[in-house]
Every structure is written in C-alpha cells, then in structure tokens.
C-alpha positions, -999 to 999 in steps of 0.1 A, spaced: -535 96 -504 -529 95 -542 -525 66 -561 -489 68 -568 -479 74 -527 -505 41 -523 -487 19 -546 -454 26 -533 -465 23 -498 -479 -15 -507 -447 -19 -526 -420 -10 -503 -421 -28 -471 -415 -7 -441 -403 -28 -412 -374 -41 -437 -361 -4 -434 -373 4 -400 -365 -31 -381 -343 -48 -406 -335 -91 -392 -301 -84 -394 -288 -49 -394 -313 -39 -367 -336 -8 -361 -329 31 -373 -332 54 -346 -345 79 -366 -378 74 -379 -408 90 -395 -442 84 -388 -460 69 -414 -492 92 -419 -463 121 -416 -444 108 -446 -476 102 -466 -487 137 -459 -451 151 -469 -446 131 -499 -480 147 -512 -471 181 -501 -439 174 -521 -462 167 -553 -440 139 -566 -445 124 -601 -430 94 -620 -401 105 -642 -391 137 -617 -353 143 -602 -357 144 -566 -335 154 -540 -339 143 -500 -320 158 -474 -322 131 -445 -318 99 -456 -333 85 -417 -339 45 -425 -338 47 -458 -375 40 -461 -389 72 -476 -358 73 -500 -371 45 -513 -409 52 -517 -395 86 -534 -374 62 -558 -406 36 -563 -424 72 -575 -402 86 -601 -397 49 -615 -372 42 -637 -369 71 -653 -361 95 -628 -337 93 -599 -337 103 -567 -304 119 -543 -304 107 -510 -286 134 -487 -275 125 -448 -250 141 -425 -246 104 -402 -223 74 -420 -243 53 -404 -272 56 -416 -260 63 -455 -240 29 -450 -270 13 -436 -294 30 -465 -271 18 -492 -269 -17 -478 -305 -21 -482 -313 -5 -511 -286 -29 -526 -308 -61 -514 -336 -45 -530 -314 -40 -562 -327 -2 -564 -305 16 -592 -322 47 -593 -312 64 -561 -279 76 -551 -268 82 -512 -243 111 -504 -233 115 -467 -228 155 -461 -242 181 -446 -276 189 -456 -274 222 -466 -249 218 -494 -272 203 -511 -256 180 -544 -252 197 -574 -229 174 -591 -262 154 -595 -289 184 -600 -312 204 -612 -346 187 -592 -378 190 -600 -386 185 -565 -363 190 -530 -377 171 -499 -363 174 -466 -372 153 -435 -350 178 -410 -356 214 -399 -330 241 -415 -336 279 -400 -337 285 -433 -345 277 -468 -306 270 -478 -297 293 -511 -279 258 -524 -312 244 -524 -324 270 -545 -302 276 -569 -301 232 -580 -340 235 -586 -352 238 -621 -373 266 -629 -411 258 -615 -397 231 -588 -409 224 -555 -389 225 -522 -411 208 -495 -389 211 -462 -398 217 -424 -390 252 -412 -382 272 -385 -408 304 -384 -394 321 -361 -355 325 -344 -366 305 -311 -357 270 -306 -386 243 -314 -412 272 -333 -411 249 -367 -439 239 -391 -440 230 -429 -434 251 -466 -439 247 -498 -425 266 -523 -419 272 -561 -391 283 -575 -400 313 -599 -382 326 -632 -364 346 -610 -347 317 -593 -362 323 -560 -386 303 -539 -420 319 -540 -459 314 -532 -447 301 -495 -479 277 -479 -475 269 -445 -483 237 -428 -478 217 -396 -445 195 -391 -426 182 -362 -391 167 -373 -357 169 -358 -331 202 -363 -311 199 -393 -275 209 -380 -243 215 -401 -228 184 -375 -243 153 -362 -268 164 -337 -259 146 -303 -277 159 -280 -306 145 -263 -335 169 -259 -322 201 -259 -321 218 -297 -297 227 -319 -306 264 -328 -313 295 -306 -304 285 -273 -297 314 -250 -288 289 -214 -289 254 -203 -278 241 -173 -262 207 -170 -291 187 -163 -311 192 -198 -333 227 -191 -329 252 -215 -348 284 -229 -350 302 -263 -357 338 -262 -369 364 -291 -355 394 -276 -318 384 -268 -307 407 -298 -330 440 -280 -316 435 -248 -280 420 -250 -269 429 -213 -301 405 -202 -292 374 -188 -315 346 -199 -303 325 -177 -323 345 -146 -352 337 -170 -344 302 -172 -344 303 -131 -377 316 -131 -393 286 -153 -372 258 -138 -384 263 -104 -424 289 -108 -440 306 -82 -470 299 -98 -484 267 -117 -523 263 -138 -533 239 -158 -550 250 -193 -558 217 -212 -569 218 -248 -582 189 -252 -588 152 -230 -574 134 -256 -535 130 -261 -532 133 -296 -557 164 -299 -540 183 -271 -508 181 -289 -521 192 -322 -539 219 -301 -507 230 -292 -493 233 -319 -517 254 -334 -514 277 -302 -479 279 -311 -482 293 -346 -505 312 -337 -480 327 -307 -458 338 -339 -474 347 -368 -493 374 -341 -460 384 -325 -444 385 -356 -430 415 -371 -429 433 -337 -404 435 -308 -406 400 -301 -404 383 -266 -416 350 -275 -400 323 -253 -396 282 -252 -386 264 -228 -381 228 -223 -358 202 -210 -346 166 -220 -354 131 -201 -371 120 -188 -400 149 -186 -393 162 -222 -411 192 -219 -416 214 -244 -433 251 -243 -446 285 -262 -447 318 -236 -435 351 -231 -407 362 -211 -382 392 -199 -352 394 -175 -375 398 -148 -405 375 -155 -418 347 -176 -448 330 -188 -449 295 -209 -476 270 -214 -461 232 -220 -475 210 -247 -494 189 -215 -513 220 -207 -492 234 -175 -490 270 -172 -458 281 -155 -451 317 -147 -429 333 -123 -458 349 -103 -495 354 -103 -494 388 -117 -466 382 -145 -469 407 -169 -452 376 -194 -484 357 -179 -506 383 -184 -502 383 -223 -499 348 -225 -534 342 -209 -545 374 -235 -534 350 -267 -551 315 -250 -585 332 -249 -581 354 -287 -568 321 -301 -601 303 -287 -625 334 -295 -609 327 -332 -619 291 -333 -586 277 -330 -565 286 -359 -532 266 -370 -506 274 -390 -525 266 -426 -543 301 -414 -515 318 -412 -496 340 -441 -462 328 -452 -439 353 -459 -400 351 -480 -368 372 -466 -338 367 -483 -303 368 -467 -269 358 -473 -274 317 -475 -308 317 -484 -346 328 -478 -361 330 -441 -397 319 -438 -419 337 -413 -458 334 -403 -478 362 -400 -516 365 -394 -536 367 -427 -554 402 -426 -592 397 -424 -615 407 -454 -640 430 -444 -673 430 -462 
C-alpha cells in the first residue's frame, strides 16, 4: 500500500461511513483490502480530478477526496438517492468541500464537471461506457470492474489509458468481484442484471454464450438440466474457504480467455438465497456442465459431452499451474457506446 492510500486510510474513519450512530449502516459495501487494491490500481495522486461511479457508503469517495487534497476534486456518481443523500450528509459533518455527489446513472458519466485524470468505478458496466472516455484528459486512467465476456457474473478488473487518439488503450486485467452496474436501481436479490437467458420464480437462472448461434434453443431445458443433475462430483481447489474461491476465480478466467474468440458455449449458472450459488461450465440445449464456486460438479449425465470439456479445462488449467486472469491478454473492441474488453490467453514464447 502506498503512502498516500495509508494516510487516507488512518485519516478517514471507516465505520463512520459504514455503521454511522445515527443514520445507520450502508448496504452496500466494499471490502477494505479490495478498495486499497483498487485505489492503487487507479494510480491516484494529490492535485488529480477524479471521477467515481458508485458512491456505496460514501467511504471510498472520501479516501479518493483525502488523496487529491485540496487542490483537486473528486465527482461522486450513484444511481440510488439514498445513498447520494446519505453520502452528502456525512461528508457535510466532515466539512469535505472538495467532492461533489451527482445521483444518475452511471454510465453518463458528468461532464459538466470533467475532464479526469482518473475514472474509478466500484460497479460492473458490460462495457467500458464511450462517456467515460471521451471526459478523460489525454493520458488518464479509467480503473473499473468489467464484464469479459457476454455471460452473466464472468467479470474481473481493467485498467486503461486513454491515448492521443481519445481511446482507452494498453488494457491490464485483474481480479474483481463487485455488483452489476445497471442503467436502474438493481433490485434483485441474487440473480444478475446482464445476460440472463431464464429464471424461474424461485431465484435459479443461467447465462449462456451461444444464445445468438442457436436462437430457436430454449435455455430454459438447460436451466432444467442444472436445477435438478443426473450427476453430481465434487472437485475442490483448495480446503481453505478463501483460497477456493480465488481458485475459482481463476478457473473462471481462464474458462474465457481460452474459449474466447470461438463459438462460444460458456455457461453460468446460479441462484439467489439462501444457497447463492454461483458457477463457470459448458452447456447446449441438450446437456450441461458447470462447476460452483464450492467445488460441485453438476452435469446432466455422466457422459455429458458439456462435462466432458469442462473436466478437459480443470486438468489443462492445473497442468498450467493455475493461471488467473493477470495471465491472460486484454484485448479493446469498440462499438456504438463504447469499448468491449475481452480476455484471451497470452500466446507462449517459444525459445
């Protein structure tokens, strides 16, 4: 941790944001060694402009405001009232003047107080927004969670510069795990905001990469198949709780950035309370393969072809020592409202 995120973590006190006496607790909130990784990632320095897109407790809004100092000024962007009113209440305590709260969808972005040296987002777009882009100076950073891929829950982390072009460049990925960031106030509980090709009432859904190369598939019969599987394994990373899920994580970029660029039938599944399950796999109209973040293998029968490939991809990803997603390749695709990112596997050198 650099000096400057060190003395604004001793200087802004956490639980006054997080569990205020008398306005309560946020219900969103960021881990603390996740916002200390992001706000280096985000390369702050004193004196910068800075945007953020989720304002959440108001707590990292005002670390990012203890960083610039006085003589920058940070733009606190939220799409919930709420917590904007709630942000502004205690920032006003704290007699902060240089930060300003907008409450609006993140993607707009907030010209009318731009250009940024830096843009740092604490929700997941699908894409890095073209607003964003075009209210960065020349050389800034944008530092936002990503999706990598069009399937619900396959995020991570970029970084990129914006070039004399105006266009975000020199992508590097990284790991991130933060909530979808919607053009509405997400209410749902559990199930996620982009890609979802069937739910059922109860909180299951499924996410599936080839619902554009075979539109007269029903996802749903897929969804059948991993709500109730024929067969069950369990393939466990790791004993420990916190290693497993980074584990799987890991196996989860590296389910895309292999996949990637190819007719894709990556698959997640997952459901809301109270099991929260979450998953990477393979599937088709007629079978399906996904491993949960606990370590379950569920498949829709011993001799799934879905199955097959996902138990191909657990033992490469092992023979390969476990890569995440800082081993994979980052690459830019620009569309109408802004750049795509996408993960490939970085070609080996041969010697």
């Amino acid at each position: 941790m650099s000096d400057l995120i060190a003395e604004a973590v001793n200087v802004v006190p956490r639980d006054y944001y997080t569990d205020h006496p008398e306005l309560g607790s946020a219900w969103q909130r960021t881990a603390q060694p996740a916002i200390e990784r992001d706000l280096a990632r985000a390369a702050i320095q004193p004196g910068m402009r800075v945007m953020e897109v989720g304002t959440g407790t108001g707590y990292t809004g005002a670390l990012l405001a203890e960083m610039v100092g006085p003589e920058g000024h940070v733009v606190s962007i939220d799409i919930d009232p709420e917590l904007t009113e709630r942000a502004a209440k205690l920032h006003a305590e704290r007699g902060l003047t240089n930060l300003t709260l907008i409450t609006r969808d993140g993607h707009e972005g907030a010209a009318e107080h731009g250009p940024y040296d830096v843009i740092v987002a604490w929700a997941t777009p699908t894409h890095i927004p073209a607003n964003w882009v075009a209210q960065s100076r020349v050389g800034s950073r944008i530092s936002t969670p990503i999706y990598l891929a069009p399937v619900s829950r396959i995020v991570g982390h970029v970084v990129a510069v914006v070039n004399d072009q105006g266009e975000p460049s020199r992508p590097i990925l990284g790991p991130a795990v933060y909530i979808d960031m919607g053009p509405e106030l997400n209410i749902t509980k559990g199930v996620p905001l982009f890609y979802v090709d069937a739910s059922t009432d109860d909180g299951h859904w499924i996410s599936v990469g080839w619902r554009d190369m075979t539109p007269d598939a029903d996802p749903h019969k897929t969804l059948a198949m991993l709500r109730d599987p024929n067969f069950t394994q369990t393939v466990v990373f790791s004993d420990d709780e916190r290693e497993q899920a980074t584990r799987f994580r890991d196996f989860r970029a590296y389910c895309v950035g292999r996949d990637n660029g190819q007719r894709s039938n990556a698959t997640a599944y997952g459901t809301g309370g109270p099991d929260w399950i979450t998953s990477i796999g393979f599937s088709s109209e007629r079978n399906a393969a996904v491993l949960t973040a606990e370590g379950q293998l569920l498949a829709n029968s011993e001799d799934s072809p879905a199955l097959i490939k996902l138990r191909e991809f657990i033992k490469d990803w092992n023979d390969a020592g476990k890569p995440g997603l800082e081993s994979l390749q980052g690459q830019l695709t620009q569309h109408e409202t802004g750049w795509t990112v996408s993960a490939t596997i970085r070609p080996t050198t041969e010697t």
